[in-house]
C-alpha positions as CSV (number, residue, x, y, z in Angstrom):
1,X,0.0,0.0,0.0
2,X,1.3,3.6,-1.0
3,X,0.9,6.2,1.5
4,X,0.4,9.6,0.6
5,X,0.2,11.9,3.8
6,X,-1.2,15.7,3.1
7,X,-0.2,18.5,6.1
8,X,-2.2,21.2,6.3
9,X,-0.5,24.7,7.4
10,X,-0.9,28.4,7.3
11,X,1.3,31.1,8.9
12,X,3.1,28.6,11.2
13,X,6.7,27.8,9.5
14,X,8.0,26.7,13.1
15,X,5.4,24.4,13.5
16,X,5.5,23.1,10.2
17,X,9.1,22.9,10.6
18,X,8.9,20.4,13.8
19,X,6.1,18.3,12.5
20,X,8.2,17.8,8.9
21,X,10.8,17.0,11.2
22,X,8.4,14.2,13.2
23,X,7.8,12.5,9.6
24,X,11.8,13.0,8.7
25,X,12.3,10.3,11.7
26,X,9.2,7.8,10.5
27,X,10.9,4.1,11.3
28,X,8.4,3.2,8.6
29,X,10.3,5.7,5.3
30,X,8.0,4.4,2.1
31,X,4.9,7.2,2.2
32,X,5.2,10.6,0.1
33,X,4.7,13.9,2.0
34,X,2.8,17.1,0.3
35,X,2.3,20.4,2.6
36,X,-1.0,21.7,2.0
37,X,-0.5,25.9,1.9
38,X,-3.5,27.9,2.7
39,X,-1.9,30.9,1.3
40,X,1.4,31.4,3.7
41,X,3.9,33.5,3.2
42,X,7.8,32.9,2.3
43,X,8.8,31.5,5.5
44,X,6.5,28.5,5.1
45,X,8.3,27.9,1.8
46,X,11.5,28.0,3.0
47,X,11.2,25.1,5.5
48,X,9.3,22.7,2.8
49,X,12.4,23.6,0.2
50,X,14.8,22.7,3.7
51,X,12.8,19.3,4.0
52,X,12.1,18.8,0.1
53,X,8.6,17.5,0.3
54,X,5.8,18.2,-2.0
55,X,3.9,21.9,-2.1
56,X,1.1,22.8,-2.6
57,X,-0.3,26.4,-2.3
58,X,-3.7,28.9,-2.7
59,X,-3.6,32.3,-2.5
60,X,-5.1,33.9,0.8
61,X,-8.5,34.1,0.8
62,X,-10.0,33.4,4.2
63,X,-10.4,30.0,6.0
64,X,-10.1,27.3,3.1
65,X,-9.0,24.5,4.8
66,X,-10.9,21.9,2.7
67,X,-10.1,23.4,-0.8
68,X,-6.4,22.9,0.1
69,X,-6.9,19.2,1.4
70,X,-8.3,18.2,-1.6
71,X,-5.3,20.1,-3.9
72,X,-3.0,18.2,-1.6
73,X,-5.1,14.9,-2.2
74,X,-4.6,15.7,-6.3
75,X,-0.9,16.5,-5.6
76,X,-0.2,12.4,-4.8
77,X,0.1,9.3,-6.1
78,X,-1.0,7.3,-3.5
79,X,-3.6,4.4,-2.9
80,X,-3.8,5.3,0.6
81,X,-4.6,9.1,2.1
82,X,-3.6,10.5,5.8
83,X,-4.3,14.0,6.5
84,X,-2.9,15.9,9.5
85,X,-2.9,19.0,10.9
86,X,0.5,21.7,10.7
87,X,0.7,21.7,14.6
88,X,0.2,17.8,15.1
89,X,3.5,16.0,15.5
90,X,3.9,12.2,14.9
91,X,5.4,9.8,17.0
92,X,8.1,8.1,15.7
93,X,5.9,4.8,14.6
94,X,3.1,7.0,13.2
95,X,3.2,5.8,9.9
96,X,3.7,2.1,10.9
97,X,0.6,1.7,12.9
98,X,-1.5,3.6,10.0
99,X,-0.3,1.4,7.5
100,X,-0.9,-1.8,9.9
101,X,-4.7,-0.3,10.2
102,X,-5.4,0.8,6.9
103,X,-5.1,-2.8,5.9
104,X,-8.4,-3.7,6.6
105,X,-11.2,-3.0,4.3
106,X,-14.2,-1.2,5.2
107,X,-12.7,1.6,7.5
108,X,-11.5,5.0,8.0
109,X,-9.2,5.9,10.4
110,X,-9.3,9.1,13.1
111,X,-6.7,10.0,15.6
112,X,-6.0,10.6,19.5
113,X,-3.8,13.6,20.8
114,X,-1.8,14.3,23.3
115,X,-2.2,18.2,24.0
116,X,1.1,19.9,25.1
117,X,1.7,22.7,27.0
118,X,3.2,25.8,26.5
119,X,6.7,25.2,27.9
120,X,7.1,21.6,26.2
121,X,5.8,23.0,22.8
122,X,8.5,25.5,23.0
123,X,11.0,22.6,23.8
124,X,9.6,21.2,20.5
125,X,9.7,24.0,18.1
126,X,13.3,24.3,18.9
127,X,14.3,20.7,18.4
128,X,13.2,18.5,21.2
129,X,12.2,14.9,19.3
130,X,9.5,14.1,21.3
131,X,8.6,11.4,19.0
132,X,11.0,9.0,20.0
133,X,10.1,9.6,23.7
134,X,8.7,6.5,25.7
135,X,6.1,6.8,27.6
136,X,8.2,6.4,30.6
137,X,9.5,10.0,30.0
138,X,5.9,11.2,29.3
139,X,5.0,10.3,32.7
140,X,7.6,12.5,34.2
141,X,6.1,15.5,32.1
142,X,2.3,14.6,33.0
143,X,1.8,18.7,33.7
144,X,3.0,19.4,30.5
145,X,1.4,16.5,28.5
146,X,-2.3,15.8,28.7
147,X,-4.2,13.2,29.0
148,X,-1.5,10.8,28.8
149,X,-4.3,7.4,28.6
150,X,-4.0,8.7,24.7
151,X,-0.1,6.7,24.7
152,X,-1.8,3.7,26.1
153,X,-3.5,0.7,24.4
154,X,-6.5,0.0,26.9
155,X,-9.0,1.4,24.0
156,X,-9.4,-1.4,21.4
157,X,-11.8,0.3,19.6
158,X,-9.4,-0.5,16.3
159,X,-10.6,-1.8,12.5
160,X,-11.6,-5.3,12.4
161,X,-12.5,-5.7,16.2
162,X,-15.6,-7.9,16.5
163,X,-18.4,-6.8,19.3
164,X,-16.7,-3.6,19.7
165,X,-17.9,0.0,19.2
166,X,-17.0,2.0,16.5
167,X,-13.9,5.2,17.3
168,X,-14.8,8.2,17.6
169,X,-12.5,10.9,18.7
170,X,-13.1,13.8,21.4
171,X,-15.4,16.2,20.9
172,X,-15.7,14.6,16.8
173,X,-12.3,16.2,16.2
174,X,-11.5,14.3,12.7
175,X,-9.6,16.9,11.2
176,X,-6.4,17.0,12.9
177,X,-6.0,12.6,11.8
178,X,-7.6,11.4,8.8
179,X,-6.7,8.0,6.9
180,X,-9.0,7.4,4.6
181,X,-8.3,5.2,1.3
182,X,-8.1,7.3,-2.0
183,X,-11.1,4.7,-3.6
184,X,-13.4,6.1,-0.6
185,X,-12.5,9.5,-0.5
186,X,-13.0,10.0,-4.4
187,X,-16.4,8.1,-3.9
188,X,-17.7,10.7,-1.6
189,X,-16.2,13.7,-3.2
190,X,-13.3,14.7,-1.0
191,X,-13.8,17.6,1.2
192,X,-16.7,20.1,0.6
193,X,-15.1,23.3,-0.4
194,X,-18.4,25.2,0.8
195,X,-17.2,24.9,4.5
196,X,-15.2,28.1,3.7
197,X,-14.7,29.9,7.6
198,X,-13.1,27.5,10.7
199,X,-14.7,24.2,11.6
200,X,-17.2,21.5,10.6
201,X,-15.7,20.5,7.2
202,X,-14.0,17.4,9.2
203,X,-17.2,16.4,11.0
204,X,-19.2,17.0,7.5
205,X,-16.6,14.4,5.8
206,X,-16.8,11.9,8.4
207,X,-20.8,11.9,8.1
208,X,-20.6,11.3,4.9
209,X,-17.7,8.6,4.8
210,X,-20.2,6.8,7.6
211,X,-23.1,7.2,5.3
212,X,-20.9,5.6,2.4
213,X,-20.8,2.3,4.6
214,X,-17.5,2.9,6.3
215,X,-16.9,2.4,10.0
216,X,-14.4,4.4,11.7
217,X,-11.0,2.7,13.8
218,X,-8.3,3.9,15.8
219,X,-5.1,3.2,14.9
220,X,-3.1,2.7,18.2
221,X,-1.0,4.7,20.3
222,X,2.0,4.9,18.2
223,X,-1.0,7.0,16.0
224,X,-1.6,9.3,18.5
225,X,-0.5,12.9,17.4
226,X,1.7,15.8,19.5
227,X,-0.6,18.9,19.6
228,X,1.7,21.9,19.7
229,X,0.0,24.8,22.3
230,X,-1.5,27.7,20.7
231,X,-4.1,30.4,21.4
232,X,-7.5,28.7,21.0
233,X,-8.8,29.6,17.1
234,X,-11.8,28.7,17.7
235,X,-14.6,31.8,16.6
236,X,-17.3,32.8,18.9
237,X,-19.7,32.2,16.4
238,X,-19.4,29.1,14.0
239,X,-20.7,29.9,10.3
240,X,-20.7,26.7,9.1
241,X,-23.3,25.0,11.6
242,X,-25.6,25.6,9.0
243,X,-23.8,23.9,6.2
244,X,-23.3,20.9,9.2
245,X,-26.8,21.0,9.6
246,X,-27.7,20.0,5.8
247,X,-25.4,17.4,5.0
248,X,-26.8,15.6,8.9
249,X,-30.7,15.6,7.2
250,X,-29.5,15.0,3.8
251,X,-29.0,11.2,2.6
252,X,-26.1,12.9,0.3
253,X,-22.7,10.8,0.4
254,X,-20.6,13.0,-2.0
255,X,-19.4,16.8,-1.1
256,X,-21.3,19.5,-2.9
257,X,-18.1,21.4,-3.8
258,X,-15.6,18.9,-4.0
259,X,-12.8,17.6,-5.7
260,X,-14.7,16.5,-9.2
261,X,-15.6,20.6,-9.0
262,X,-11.6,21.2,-8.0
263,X,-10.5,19.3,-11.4
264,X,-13.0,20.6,-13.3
């Protein structure tokens, strides 16, 4: 199976720079790598020429998360798709374990993270590889590393498990970790483009994968991401509820604006 991972960025280089850095140490090396640029300046650039992975880029025009997904989707070649955030840093056997769960038919794949503080995420930023740390050493940084049950393997809520549950992730957070085949993403359209202002096209795209017959899976704790601290983003009011709102009543499996309209 070729793996095709797509990171999403804006106005971060530092970030984008450690997280490059997470996927520079994979023990598992045979995946292709494409930032997806929503409309950065030169700085961002600079670090994907340093790391020489694919780029893609739109101009600045507002929140278009989802457009730029699905150019970094087009960008690759591969069977398989993983989409992550800029400010989500993979452990060192990150692309291992998705490549271990994407093996089984019938599922997509959503993520845990491990939320770091201020002071660690600074550690990070300048170098620290906290992707080869065990969880041993996590322990010791519990105040700076929360909740730390996401390193663990008690949830076994993974592809394939009989009698079990299906994943879901806190507070239906599926946009920082999406794996997703490239067959089941073009069958529902990619991401809808519409969702054009923070939040809701991840939800909107995991309805719909659900609604295509797909059940979602967890991929382990090796697949659990590092979530760099920053100022909460999050708007006081949330424009795209609406949008939300109409793909939950519709019976629709394919996004309105998606990549068929991106091609065309």
């Amino acid at each position: 199976m070729k793996i095709g991972v797509v990171v999403a960025t804006f106005e971060w280089p530092e970030a984008l720079a450690a997280v490059l850095r997470g996927f520079a140490d994979q023990s598992d090396r045979d995946f292709e790598l494409v930032v997806a640029d929503d409309g950065s300046g030169p700085e961002t650039e600079s670090v994907v020429r340093e790391f020489g992975v694919g780029h893609v880029r739109q101009e600045d025009d507002g929140y278009r998360l989802a457009r730029v997904r699905n150019l970094g989707s087009r960008a690759l070649g591969a069977d398989y798709l993983v989409f992550v955030d800029g400010d989500a840093v993979p452990r060192r056997h990150f692309v291992r374990a998705l490549r271990e769960a994407a093996a089984v038919p019938g599922w997509f794949l959503a993520g845990k993270r491990l939320e770091l503080g201020q002071d660690l995420s600074r550690e990070v930023l300048a170098g620290e590889p906290v992707g080869r740390w065990p969880v041993a050493r996590w322990a010791v940084h519990r105040g700076q590393a929360r909740p730390l049950s996401t390193l663990t393997a008690r949830d076994r809520r993974r592809p394939g498990r009989a009698g079990l549950p299906e994943f879901a992730p806190h507070a239906d957070s599926y946009g920082f970790l999406l794996g997703v085949s490239r067959a089941d993403f073009e069958r529902v359209n990619g991401y809808d483009a519409r969702y054009a202002a923070w939040g809701g096209e991840d939800v909107d795209m995991a309805v719909r994968l659900r609604r295509s017959g797909l059940r979602c899976g967890w991929a382990g704790p090796q697949s659990t991401v590092l979530h760099l601290w920053h100022e909460s983003r999050k708007p006081p009011v949330r424009p795209n509820d609406g949008l939300l709102a109409e793909t939950r009543s519709s019976d629709r499996i394919e996004a309105v604006e998606g990549i068929a309209q991106l091609n065309a």
